[in-house]
TORDRENMAR-118463 format. One line per 8 residues: number of its first residue (from 0); for each residue x, y, z of C-alpha. Coordinates in nm, 4 decimals. Layout:
NUM> X:Y:Z ~ ...
# end
This chain:
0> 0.0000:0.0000:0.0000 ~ 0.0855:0.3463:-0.0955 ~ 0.1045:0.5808:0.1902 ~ 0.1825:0.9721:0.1603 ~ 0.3896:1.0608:0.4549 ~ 0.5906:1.3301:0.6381 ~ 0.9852:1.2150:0.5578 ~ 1.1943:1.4327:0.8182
8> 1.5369:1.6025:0.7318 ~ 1.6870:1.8724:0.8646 ~ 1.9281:1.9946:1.2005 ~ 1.8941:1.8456:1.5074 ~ 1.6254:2.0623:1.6561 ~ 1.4928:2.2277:1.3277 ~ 1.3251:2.0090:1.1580 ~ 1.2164:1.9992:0.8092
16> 0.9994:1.7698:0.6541 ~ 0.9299:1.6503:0.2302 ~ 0.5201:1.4973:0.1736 ~ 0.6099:1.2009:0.0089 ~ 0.4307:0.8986:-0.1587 ~ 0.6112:0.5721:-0.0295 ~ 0.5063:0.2210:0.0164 ~ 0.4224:0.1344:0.3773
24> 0.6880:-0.0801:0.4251 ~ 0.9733:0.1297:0.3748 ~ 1.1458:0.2828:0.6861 ~ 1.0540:0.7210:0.7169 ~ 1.3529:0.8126:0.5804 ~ 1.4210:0.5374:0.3591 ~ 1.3161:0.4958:-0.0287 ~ 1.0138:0.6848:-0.1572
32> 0.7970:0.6817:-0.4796 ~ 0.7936:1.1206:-0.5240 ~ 0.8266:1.4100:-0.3585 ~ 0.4877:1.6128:-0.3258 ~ 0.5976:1.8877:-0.1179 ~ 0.7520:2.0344:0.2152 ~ 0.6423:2.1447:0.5489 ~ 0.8488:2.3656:0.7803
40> 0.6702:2.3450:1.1305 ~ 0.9321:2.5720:1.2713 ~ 0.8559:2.8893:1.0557 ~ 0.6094:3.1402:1.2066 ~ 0.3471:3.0379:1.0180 ~ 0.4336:2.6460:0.9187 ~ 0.5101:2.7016:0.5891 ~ 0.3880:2.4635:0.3971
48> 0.4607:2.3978:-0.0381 ~ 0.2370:2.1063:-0.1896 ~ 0.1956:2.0058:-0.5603 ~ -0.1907:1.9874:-0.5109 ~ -0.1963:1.7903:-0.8868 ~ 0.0349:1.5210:-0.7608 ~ -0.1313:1.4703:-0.4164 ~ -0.4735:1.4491:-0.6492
56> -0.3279:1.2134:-0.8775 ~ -0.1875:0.9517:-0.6178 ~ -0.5004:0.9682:-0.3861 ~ -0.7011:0.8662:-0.7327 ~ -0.4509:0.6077:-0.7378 ~ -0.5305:0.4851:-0.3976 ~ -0.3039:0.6133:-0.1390 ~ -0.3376:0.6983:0.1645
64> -0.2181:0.9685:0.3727 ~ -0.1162:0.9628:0.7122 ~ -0.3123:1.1855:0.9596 ~ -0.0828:1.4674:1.0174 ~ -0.0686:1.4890:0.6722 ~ -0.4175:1.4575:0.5862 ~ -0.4193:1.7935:0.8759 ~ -0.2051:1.9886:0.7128
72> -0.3781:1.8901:0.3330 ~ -0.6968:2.0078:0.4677 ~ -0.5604:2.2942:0.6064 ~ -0.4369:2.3947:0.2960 ~ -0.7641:2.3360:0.0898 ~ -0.6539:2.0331:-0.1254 ~ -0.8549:1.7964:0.0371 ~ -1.1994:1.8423:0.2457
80> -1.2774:1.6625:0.5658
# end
């Protein structure tokens, strides 16, 4: 199963994160499918980049995302609750 997911990089103690399509069963910061986007939760706002066509396209495709990234995909209009 396709899931899209938060994969972290970054400093110690500033996080970064890419929104990425990878199978389940690969480790968080192992092998991925594509990058969709970024999310900087330490910016004041989160700042948040998404390719709303490629989220679109895998979700017809039947992936999943996680919760926190089904959050911040809502709270940037791509998806409704």
């Amino acid at each position: 199963m396709v899931k899209i997911r938060l994969q972290r990089f970054g400093a110690h103690k500033a996080p970064k994160y890419r929104i990425v399509a990878a199978d389940s069963r690969s480790p968080r910061d192992g092998k991925f499918l594509e990058i969709l986007g970024t999310y900087e939760p330490k910016a004041n706002p989160a700042k948040v980049t998404v390719d709303a066509e490629k989220v679109n396209a895998w979700l017809a495709k039947g992936a999943q995302p996680t919760v926190t990234v089904k959050n911040i995909l809502e709270a940037e209009k791509i998806i409704t609750k």
